[in-house]
TITI-301046 format. One record per residue (C-alpha): residue in three letters; x, y, z. Coordinates in steps of 0.05 Angstrom, whole numbers, plus 5000, padded with zeros to 4 digits. Layout:
ALAXYZ ...
END
This chain:
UNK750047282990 UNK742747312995 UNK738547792972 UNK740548542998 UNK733848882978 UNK730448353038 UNK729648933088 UNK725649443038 UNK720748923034 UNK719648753108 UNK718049183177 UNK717348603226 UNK724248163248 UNK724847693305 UNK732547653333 UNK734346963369 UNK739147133423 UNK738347823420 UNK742247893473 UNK748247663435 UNK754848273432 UNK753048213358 UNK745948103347 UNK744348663390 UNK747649253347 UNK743249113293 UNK737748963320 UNK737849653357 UNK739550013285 UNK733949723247 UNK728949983317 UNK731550623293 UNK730650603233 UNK723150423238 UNK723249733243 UNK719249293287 UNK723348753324 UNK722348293382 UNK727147773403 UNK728447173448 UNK734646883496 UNK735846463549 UNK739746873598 UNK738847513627 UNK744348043625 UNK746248823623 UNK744848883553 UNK737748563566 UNK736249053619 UNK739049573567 UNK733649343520 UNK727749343561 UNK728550003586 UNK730450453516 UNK724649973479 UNK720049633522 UNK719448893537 UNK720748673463 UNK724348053488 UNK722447463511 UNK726746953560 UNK726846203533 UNK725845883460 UNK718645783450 UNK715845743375 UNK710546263389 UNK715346823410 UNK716246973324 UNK709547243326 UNK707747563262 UNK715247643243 UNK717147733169 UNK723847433172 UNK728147063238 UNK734747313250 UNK739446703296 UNK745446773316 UNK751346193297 UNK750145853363 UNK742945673353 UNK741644993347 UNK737844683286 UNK733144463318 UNK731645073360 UNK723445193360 UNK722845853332 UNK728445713274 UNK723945013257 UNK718045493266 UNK719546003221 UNK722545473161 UNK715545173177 UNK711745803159 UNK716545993098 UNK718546553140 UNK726646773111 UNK732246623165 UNK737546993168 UNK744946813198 UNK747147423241 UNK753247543190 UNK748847573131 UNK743348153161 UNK750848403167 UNK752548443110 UNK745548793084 UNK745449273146 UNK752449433113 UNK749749473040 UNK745250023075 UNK750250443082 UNK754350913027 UNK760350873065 UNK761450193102 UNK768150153152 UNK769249363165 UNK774549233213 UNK777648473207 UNK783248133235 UNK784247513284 UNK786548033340 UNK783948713358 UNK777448783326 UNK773649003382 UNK778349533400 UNK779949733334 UNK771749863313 UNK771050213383 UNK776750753369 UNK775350883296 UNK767850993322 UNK771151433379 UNK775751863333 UNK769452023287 UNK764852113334 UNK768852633374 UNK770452853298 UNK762753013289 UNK762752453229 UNK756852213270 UNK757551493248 UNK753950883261 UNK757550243293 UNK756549533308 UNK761449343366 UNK762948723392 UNK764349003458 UNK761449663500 UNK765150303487 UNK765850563552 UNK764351343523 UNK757151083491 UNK755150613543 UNK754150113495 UNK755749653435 UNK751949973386 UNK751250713363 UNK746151003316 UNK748051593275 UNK744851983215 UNK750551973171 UNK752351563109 UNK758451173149 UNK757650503196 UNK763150233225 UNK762649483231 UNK766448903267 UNK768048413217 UNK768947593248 UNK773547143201 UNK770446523239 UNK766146023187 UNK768046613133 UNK762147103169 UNK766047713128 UNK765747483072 UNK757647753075 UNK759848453078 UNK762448873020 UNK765349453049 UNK767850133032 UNK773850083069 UNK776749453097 UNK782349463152 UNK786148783162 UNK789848823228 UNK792448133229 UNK791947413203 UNK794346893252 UNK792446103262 UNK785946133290 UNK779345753282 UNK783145253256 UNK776444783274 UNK774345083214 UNK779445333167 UNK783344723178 UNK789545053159 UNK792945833162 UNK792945853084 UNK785445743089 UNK785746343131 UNK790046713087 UNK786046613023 UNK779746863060 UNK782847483083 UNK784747563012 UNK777047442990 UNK775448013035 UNK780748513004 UNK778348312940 UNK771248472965 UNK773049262981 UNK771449822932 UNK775650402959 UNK781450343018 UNK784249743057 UNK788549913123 UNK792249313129 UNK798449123175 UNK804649263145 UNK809248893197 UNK805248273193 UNK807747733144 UNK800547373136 UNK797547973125 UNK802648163066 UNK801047453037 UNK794447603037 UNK794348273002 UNK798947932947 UNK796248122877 UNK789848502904 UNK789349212858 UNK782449312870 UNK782549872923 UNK787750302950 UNK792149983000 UNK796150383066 UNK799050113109 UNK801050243191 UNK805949923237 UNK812550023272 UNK817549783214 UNK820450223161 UNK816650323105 UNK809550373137 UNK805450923104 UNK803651063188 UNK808450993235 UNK810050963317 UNK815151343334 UNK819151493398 UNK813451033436 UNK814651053512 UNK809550653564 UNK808151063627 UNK805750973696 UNK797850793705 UNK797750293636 UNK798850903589 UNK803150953520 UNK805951483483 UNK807951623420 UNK809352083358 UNK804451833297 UNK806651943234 UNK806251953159 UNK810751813106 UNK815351893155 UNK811652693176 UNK809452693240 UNK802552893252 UNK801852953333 UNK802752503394 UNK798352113419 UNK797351873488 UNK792451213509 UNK790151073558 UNK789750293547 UNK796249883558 UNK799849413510 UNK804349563441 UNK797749153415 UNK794049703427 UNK798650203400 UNK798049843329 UNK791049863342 UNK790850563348 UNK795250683296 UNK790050263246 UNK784450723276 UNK789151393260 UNK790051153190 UNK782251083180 UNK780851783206 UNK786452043176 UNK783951793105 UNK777352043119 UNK780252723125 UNK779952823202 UNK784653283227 UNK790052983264 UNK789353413334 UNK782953133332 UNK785752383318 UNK789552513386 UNK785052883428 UNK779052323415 UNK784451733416 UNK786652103495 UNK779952033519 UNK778751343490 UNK777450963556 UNK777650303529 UNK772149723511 UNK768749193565 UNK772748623570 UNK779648923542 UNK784149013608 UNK778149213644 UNK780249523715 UNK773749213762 UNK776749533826 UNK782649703864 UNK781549253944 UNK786849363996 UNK792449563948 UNK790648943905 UNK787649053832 UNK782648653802 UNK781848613726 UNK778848283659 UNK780548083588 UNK777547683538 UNK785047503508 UNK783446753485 UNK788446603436 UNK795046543452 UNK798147193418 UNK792547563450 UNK794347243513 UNK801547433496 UNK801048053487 UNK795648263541 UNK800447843590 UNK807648153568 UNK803848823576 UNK800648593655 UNK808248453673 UNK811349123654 UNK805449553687 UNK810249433755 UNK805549023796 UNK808348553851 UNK806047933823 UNK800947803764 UNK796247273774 UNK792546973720 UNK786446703716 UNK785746313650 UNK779145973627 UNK781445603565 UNK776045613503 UNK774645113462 UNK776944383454 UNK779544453389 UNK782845133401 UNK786044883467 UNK788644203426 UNK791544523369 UNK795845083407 UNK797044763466 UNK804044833469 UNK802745583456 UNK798045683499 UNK803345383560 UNK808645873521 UNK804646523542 UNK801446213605 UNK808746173635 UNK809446893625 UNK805947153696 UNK808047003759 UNK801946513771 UNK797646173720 UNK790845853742 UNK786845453692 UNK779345313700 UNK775844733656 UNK775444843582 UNK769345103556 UNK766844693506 UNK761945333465 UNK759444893410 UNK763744303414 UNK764643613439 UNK771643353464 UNK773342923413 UNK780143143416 UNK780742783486 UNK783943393513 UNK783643663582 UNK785244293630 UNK789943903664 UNK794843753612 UNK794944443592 UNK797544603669 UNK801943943664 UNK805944473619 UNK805845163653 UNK811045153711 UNK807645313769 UNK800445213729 UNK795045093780 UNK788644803753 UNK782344783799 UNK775644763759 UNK770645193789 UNK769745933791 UNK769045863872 UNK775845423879 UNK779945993835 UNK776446593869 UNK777946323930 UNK785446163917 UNK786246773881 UNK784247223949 UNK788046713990 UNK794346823953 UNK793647623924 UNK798148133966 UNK798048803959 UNK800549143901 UNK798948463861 UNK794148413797 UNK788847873794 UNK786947843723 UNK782047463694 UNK782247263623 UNK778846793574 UNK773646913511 UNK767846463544 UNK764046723614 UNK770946723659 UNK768447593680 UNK764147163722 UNK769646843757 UNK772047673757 UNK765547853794 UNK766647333839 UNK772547603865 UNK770048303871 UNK764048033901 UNK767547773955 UNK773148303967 UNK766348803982 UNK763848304039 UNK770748274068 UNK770849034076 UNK764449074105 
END
């Protein structure tokens, strides 16, 4: 880790991709905190817009060397390029560059009490209802979100207390920057592989980032990899949550109702505490809520506070997103792109009581879509329609000589078409009422969403 006394020698940071779910949080906390930023990107968006209008026109659109400016250090996110002009401009003018995950980690170091929330599934929604619970709570916390929390409007929240609550990415080991407080450790599963290679790579990461906690990790206690993982760490207290016996918080009499809504009795040590009632569907997100619960509860929050703030938690962009409702047909987005994500998020689509679940699936990554293909067809089987798009390659190339099609080959039914237009299209061809169109993928497949909606409006006109 580099060093952590960088920003108490600086003012003046230039962000590259800015725009980025997690560049912008912290770029946004150190503007508050007195800090003069500007940034760059290449493609214009809500969160740019966002920007412009709290701060001013800090950003600019396109790489160009002279957007650093007088910068002290560069900030670049893991998708930039080596040789991107302002990252060769600033390493020409000695100017420090930073990796997103390590101004992390000393944005985190900032703080007395730092909440890092880890896992391969569930992050998002996990950081965005412990920031929910102790912001209700009057905790007034910080939090650096990798999605928008519909209740702030945004992915990023500044507070003026000691506690940030931080999403923490496994991928190329970014967690290991941050040395939290408190760590919570939802799940492990086989993910990244492009990079960990294998899932006791994983494993012994997670176990790095236990080891890397001073005070409390809220770990899974129904999930085997995450058990492995916590074998022989003693350096902080451990509780854990799940469904199973034993759990130091528990789910109890859990019951799904009408309109994508669970409810159930939380407890501890086997006392219950209150009920709880969400308002986002899925047993994913119960356990999610349950990890959140545990957090708060730790903290001392009291628990008719844990339920009234997790009852008005209205979910995260992206996460089973409801984009509108068009002659009895609904239209919706997730970012599930792994195939327990997709699993779950799927299983929980078919028992909301729709007609027929169509799903709109834009795989990402070669590597990911090679390694788990047969997983991938395993989940995509589970709605009544499955609709591939191309693969989108991110950072790769296909040398893995895999292809949309032989994912379909697999799904019964599968459909693949490769454009946005051609599944849009089929989609509103084939959608009755009472039917869900969901779009899902981790890469830019909400367009394909908007698409849809876009279209639906101009028909009712």
């Amino acid at each position: 880790m580099k060093d952590l006394s960088i920003l108490d020698k600086i003012k003046r940071l230039h962000f590259v991709g800015i725009g980025g779910s997690g560049m912008c949080p912290i770029a946004e906390i150190l503007l508050h905190e007195g800090y003069t930023i500007t940034g760059s990107d290449i493609n214009e968006s809500d969160t740019l817009d966002r920007i412009r209008k709290t701060y001013g026109e800090i950003v600019s659109m396109g790489h160009r060397a002279e957007n650093i400016g007088d910068a002290e250090a560069l900030v670049y996110t893991a998708a930039v390029k080596a040789d991107n002009p302002e990252l060769l401009a600033a390493k020409e003018r000695g100017i420090p560059c930073f990796e997103r995950s390590e101004m992390l980690g000393m944005l985190a170091a900032r703080y007395k009490n730092a909440i890092a929330v880890s896992g391969t599934h569930g992050k998002t929604t996990t950081t965005a209802m412990i920031t929910q619970i102790l912001m209700d709570s009057g905790c007034d916390p910080s939090a650096v979100i990798g999605g928008k929390l519909t209740a702030i409007g945004s992915n990023a929240r500044i507070g003026k207390s000691d506690t940030v609550v931080l999403e923490a990415c496994e991928y190329v080991d970014s967690f290991l920057q941050i040395e939290p407080q408190v760590a919570v450790i939802l799940n492990i599963d086989a993910d990244h592989l492009d990079y960990f290679k294998t899932l006791d790579n994983i494993i012994r990461s997670f176990r790095t980032f236990a080891r890397q906690t001073s005070d409390l990790i809220v770990a899974c206690g129904d999930d085997e990899n995450t058990r492995k993982a916590l074998e022989g760490v003693d350096n902080a207290k451990i509780v854990t949550f799940g469904f199973g016996e034993g759990n130091d918080y528990r789910a109890e009499n859990l019951s799904h109702l009408p309109g994508a809504r669970a409810r159930f009795t939380l407890c501890k040590n086997e006392t219950p505490l209150c009920e709880i009632e969400l308002r986002v569907p899925g047993r994913h997100n119960v356990l999610n809520a349950l990890a959140a619960a545990a957090v708060a509860d730790q903290y001392g929050v009291e628990s008719e506070e844990i339920s009234a703030a997790l009852g008005r938690f209205g979910g995260v962009h992206r996460r089973f997103e409801i984009l509108g409702h068009f002659n009895g047909i609904t239209v919706a987005d997730d970012f599930a792109h792994h195939p327990t994500e997709l699993g779950a998020t799927l299983t929980s689509a078919m028992e909301m009581g729709y007609r027929k679940v169509f799903a709109l699936f834009q795989p990402h990554t070669f590597s990911r879509t090679a390694m788990l293909l047969d997983d991938f067809a395993r989940v995509l089987s589970i709605p009544d329609q499955a609709v591939v798009s191309e693969i989108l390659p991110v950072r790769e190339t296909n040398t893995y000589g895999i292809h949309a099609r032989d994912l379909t080959a697999k799904i019964p039914g599968g459909v693949y078409l490769p454009t946005f237009e051609e599944i849009a299209d089929y989609a509103i061809a084939n959608a009755e009422p009472g039917d869900l169109i969901l779009t899902i993928g981790g890469g830019d497949v909400y367009k394909c969403a908007n698409l849809i909606v876009k279209k639906y409006r101009e028909m009712e006109k």
